[in-house]
C-alpha positions as CSV (number, residue, x, y, z in Angstrom):
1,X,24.6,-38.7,-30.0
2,X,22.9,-35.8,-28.0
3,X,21.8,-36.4,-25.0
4,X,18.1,-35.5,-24.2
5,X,16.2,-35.2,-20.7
6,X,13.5,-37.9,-20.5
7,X,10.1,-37.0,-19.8
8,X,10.6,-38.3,-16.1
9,X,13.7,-35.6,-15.6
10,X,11.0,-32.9,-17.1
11,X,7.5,-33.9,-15.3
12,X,8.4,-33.1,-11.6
13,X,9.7,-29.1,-12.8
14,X,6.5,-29.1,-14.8
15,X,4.3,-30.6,-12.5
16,X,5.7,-27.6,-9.4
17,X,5.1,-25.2,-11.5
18,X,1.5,-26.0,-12.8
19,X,0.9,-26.4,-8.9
20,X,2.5,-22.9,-7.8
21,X,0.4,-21.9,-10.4
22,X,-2.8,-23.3,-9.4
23,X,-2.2,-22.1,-5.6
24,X,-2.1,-18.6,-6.8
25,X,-4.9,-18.3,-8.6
26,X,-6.8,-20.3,-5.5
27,X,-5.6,-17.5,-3.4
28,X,-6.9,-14.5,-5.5
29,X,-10.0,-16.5,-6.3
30,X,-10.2,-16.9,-2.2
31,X,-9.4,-12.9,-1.8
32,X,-12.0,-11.8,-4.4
33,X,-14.8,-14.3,-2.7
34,X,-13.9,-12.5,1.2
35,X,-13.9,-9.1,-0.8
36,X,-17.1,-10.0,-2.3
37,X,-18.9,-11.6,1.1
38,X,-17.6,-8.6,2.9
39,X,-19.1,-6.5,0.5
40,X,-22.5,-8.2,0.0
41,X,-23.0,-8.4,4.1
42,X,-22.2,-4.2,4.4
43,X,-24.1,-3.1,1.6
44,X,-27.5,-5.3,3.1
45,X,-26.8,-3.1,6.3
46,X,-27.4,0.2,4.8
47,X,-29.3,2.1,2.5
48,X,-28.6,1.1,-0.8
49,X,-30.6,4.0,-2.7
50,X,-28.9,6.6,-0.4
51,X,-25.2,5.1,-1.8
52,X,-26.5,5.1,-5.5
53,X,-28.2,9.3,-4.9
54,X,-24.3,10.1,-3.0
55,X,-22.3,8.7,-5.9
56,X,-24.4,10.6,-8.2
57,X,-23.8,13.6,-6.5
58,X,-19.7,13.6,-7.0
59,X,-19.1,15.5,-10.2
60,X,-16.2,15.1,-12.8
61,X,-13.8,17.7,-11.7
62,X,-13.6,17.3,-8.4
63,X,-13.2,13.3,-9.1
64,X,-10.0,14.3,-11.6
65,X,-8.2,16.4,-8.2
66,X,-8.9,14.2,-5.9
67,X,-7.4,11.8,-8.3
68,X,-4.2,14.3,-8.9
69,X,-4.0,14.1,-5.3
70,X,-2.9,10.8,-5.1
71,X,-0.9,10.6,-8.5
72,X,0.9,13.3,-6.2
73,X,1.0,11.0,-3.4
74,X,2.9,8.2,-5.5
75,X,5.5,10.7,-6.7
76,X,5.9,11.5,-2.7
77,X,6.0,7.9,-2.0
78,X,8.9,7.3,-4.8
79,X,10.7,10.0,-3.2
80,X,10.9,8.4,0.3
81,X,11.8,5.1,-0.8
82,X,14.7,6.4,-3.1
83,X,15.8,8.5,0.0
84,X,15.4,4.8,1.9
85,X,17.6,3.0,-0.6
86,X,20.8,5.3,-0.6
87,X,21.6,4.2,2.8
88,X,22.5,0.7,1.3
89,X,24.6,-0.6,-2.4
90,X,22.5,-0.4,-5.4
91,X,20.7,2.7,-4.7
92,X,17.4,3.6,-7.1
93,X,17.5,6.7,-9.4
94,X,14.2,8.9,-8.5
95,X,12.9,7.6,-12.5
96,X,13.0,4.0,-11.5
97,X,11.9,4.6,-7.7
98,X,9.0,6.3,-9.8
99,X,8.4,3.5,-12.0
100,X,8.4,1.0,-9.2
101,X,5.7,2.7,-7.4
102,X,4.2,3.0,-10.4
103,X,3.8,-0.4,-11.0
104,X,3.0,-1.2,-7.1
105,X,0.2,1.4,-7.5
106,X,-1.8,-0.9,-10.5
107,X,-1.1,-4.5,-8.6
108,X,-2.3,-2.6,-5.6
109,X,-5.3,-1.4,-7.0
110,X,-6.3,-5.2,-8.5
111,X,-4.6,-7.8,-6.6
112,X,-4.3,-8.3,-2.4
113,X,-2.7,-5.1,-1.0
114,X,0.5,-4.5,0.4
115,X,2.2,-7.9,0.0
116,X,2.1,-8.1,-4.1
117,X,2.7,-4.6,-4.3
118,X,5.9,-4.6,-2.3
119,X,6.5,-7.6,-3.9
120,X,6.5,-5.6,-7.4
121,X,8.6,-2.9,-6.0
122,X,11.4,-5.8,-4.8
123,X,11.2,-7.2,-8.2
124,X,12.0,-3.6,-9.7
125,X,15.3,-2.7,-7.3
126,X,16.6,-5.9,-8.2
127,X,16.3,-5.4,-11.9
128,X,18.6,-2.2,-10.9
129,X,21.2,-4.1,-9.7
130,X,20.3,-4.5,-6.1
131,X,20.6,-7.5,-4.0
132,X,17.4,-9.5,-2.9
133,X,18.0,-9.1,0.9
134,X,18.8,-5.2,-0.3
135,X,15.5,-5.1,-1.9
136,X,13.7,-6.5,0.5
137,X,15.3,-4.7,3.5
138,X,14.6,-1.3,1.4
139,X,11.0,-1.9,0.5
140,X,10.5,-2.7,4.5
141,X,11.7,-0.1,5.5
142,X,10.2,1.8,3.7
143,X,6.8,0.3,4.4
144,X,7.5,0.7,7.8
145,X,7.8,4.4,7.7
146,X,4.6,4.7,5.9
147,X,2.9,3.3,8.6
148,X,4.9,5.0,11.2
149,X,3.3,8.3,9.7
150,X,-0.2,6.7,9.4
151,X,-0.1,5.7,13.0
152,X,0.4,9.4,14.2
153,X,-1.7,10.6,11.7
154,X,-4.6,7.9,13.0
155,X,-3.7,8.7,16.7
156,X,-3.8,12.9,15.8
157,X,-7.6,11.8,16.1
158,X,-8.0,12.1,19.7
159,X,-7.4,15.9,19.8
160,X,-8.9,16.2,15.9
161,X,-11.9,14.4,16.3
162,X,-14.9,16.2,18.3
163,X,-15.6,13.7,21.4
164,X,-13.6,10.9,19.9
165,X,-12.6,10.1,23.5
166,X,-16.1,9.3,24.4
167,X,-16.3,6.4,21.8
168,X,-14.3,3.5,22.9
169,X,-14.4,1.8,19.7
170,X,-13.1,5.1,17.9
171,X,-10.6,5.3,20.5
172,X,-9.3,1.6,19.4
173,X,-9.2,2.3,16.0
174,X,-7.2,5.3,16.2
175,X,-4.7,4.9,18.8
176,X,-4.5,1.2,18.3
177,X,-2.4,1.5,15.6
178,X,0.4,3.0,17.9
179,X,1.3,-0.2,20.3
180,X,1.6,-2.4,17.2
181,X,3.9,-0.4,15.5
182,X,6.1,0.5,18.4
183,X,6.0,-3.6,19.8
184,X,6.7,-4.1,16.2
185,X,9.8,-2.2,16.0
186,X,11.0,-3.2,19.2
187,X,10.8,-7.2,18.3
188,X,12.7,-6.2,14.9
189,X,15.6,-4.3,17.0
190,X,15.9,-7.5,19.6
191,X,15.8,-10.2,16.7
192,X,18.3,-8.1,14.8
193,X,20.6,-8.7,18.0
194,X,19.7,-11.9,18.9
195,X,19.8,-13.8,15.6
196,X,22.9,-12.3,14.0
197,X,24.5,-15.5,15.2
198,X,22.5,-17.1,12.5
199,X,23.8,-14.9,9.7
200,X,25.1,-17.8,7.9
201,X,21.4,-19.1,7.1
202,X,20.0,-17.3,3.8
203,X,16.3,-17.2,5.4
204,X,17.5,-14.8,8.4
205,X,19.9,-12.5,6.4
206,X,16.9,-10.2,4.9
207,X,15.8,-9.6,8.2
208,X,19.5,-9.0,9.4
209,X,19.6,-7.0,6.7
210,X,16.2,-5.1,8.0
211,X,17.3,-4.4,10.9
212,X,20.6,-3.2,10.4
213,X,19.2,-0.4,8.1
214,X,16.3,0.4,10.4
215,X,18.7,1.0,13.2
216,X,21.5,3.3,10.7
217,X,18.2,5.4,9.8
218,X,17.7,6.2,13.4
219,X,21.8,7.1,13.3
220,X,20.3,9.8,11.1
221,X,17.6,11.7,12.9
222,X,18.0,14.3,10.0
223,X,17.3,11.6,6.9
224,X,14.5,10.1,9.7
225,X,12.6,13.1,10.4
226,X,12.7,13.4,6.2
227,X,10.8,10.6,5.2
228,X,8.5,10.6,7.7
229,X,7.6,14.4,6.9
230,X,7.2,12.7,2.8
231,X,5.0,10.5,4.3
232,X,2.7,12.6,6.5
233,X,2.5,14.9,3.2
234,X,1.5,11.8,1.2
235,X,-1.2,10.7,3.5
236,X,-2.3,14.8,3.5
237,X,-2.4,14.1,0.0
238,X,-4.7,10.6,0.6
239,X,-7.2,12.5,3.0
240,X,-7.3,15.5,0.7
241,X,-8.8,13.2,-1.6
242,X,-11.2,11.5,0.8
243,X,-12.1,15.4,2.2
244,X,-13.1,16.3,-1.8
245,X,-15.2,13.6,-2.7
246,X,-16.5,13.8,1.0
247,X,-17.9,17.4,0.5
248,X,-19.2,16.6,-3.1
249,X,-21.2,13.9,-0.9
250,X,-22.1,16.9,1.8
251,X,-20.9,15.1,4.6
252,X,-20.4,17.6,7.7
253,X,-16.8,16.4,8.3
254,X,-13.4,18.7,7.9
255,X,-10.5,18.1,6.9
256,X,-8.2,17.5,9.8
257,X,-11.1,15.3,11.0
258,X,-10.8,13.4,8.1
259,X,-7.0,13.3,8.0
260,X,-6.9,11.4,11.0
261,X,-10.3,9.3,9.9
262,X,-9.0,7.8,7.1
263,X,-5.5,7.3,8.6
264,X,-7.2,3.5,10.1
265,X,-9.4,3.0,7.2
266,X,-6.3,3.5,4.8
267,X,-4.4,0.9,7.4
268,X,-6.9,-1.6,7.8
269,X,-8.8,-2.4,4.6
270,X,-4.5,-3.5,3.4
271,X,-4.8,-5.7,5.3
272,X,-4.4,-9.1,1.8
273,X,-7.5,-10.9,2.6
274,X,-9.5,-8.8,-0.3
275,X,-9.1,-7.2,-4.0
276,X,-7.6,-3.9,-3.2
277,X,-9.0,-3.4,-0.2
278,X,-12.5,-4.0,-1.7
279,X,-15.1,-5.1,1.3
280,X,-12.8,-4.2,4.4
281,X,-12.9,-0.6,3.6
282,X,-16.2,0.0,2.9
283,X,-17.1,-2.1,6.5
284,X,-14.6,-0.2,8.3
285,X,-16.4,3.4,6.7
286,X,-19.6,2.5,7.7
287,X,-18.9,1.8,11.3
288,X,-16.2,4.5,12.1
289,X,-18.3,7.0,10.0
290,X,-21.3,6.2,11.7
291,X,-19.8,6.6,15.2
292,X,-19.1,9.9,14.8
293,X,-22.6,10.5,13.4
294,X,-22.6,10.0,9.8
295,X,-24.9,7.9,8.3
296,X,-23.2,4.2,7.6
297,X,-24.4,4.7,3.6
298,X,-23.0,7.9,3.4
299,X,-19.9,6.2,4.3
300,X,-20.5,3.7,2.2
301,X,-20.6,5.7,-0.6
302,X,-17.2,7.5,0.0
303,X,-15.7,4.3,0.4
304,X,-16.8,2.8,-2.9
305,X,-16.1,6.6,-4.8
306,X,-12.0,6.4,-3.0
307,X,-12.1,2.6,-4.5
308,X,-13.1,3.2,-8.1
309,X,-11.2,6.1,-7.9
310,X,-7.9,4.2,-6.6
311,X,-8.5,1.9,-9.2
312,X,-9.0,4.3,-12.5
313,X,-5.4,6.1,-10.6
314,X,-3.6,2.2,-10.8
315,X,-4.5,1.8,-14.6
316,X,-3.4,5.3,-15.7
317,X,0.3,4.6,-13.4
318,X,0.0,0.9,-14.7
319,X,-0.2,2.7,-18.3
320,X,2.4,4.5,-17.7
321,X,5.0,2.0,-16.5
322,X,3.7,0.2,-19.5
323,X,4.8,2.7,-21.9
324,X,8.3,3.7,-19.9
325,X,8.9,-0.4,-19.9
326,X,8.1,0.1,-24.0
327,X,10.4,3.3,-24.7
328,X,13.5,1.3,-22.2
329,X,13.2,-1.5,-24.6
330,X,13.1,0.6,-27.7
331,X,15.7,2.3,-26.5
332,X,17.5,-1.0,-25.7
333,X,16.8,-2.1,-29.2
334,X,18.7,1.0,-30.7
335,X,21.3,0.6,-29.2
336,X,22.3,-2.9,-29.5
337,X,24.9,-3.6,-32.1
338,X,23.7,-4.7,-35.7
339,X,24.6,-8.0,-36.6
């Protein structure tokens, strides 16, 4: 006789995973609802007609560069984190450092930034052979020298900005990025030290593991002063795209101005309390847009043209990781043996 699992051995693994489940979609239901309030509340501030007349104005060309812009940007990005990932076993390939961004690109477009997207990219280094404290230590890093470069790029405002220094509130936003990251990096190195006592415990290895590559890549000022040149090219790339769709708007901002504008915005609206960053940035636009003298629905209107546009760029990378995933598997398929 066979022995079969009762429906008491089978309810509690059921019953875990209907509840995991049910937590997640509570959670994106709870990020589009704050995306949605945040919204709502900027868009009764301003001008609604004058955000309706400024997308109008932003023609089809100059939408498809600025969107080229930041398909360049995800093939800088892929760059930088394969770079990242040779300093430790199971290094990526530049095709599957591509397709990983690729994929983080369309979750990050639709789902809570930053977290489910580097999630996505974890998911894909360890489907190429790379251990899970590997993955995650890789994908940090890596993280972490994106916003490295964003925080100089942010700060760069002081001395880009026309009277930035008289505006306290600009002054916040653009230098405050700085003491985070360094404290940031300085409680990392110290827990790196202190806890390796704890090595044994599975829940403190990744951010051994952290760490221990963070401090090899500053052994290597030459690999260092690499990826964060990558990423100050990819947030060119990011601004370049805000600058075009600015000027099809007619705002009187340049470029370097906005280089080091959108440096915060870019930071703050991934912050996972919204849909892609839906809400935050538009609140953010308004208000450091119309310190500097720009009217708050011009900003607006920027903000919601870089959204749609960040989300038509996820569904054409998410399409594309889609059909690489497709040819793999065909591929796969061809070469199995025939039974």
């Amino acid at each position: 006789m066979i022995p079969t699992k009762s429906s008491s051995d089978v309810t509690p693994i059921s019953s875990g995973a209907s509840v995991r489940r049910g937590r997640r979609v509570v959670e994106l239901a709870l990020t589009v609802a704050v995306a949605a309030i945040v919204l709502a509340i900027t868009l009764h501030f301003v001008d609604m007609r004058q955000v309706v007349d400024g997308l109008r104005k932003i023609g089809v060309a100059a939408a498809l560069f600025a969107a080229g812009l930041l398909l360049a940007q995800v093939v800088l990005c892929a760059l930088r984190w394969m770079l990242i990932t040779r300093l430790m076993p199971g290094a990526l390939p530049f095709t599957e450092a591509l397709r990983g961004y690729l994929e983080a690109a369309f979750v990050n477009a639709f789902l809570p930034s930053l977290i489910v997207s580097d999630g996505t990219r974890m998911v894909r280094a360890i489907a190429n052979g790379a251990r899970p404290t590997h993955a995650f230590a890789g994908v940090a890093t890596d993280r972490l020298i994106a916003l490295c470069a964003l925080a100089f790029a942010s700060g760069s405002g002081l001395f880009l900005l026309p009277d930035a220094s008289r505006h306290p509130l600009i002054v916040l936003a653009l230098v405050g990025l700085l003491p985070a990251f360094v404290i940031g990096l300085l409680v990392l190195d110290i827990a790196g030290r202190t806890f390796v006592r704890f090595a044994r415990f599975r829940l403190v290895r990744p951010f051994l593991e952290l760490a221990s590559l963070m401090g090899r890549l500053r052994k290597m000022p030459g690999l260092t002063a690499l990826v964060l040149t990558i990423s100050l090219f990819g947030h060119a790339l990011s601004a370049g795209a805000f600058y075009i769709l600015a000027r099809q708007l007619e705002l009187p901002i340049g470029y370097w101005a906005m280089f080091a504008l959108s440096a915060p915005i870019i930071v703050y609206s991934a912050v996972p309390v919204t849909v892609g960053g839906w809400g935050l940035r538009e609140a953010l636009s308004a208000a450091l847009f119309g310190l500097i003298g720009i009217a708050p629905a011009s900003g607006v209107a920027l903000s919601i043209a870089f959204g749609l546009l960040m989300s038509a760029v996820g569904l054409f990378c998410g399409g594309i990781a889609l059909a690489a995933s497709l040819h793999s598997r065909a591929l796969a398929l061809r070469k199995a043996p025939q039974s």
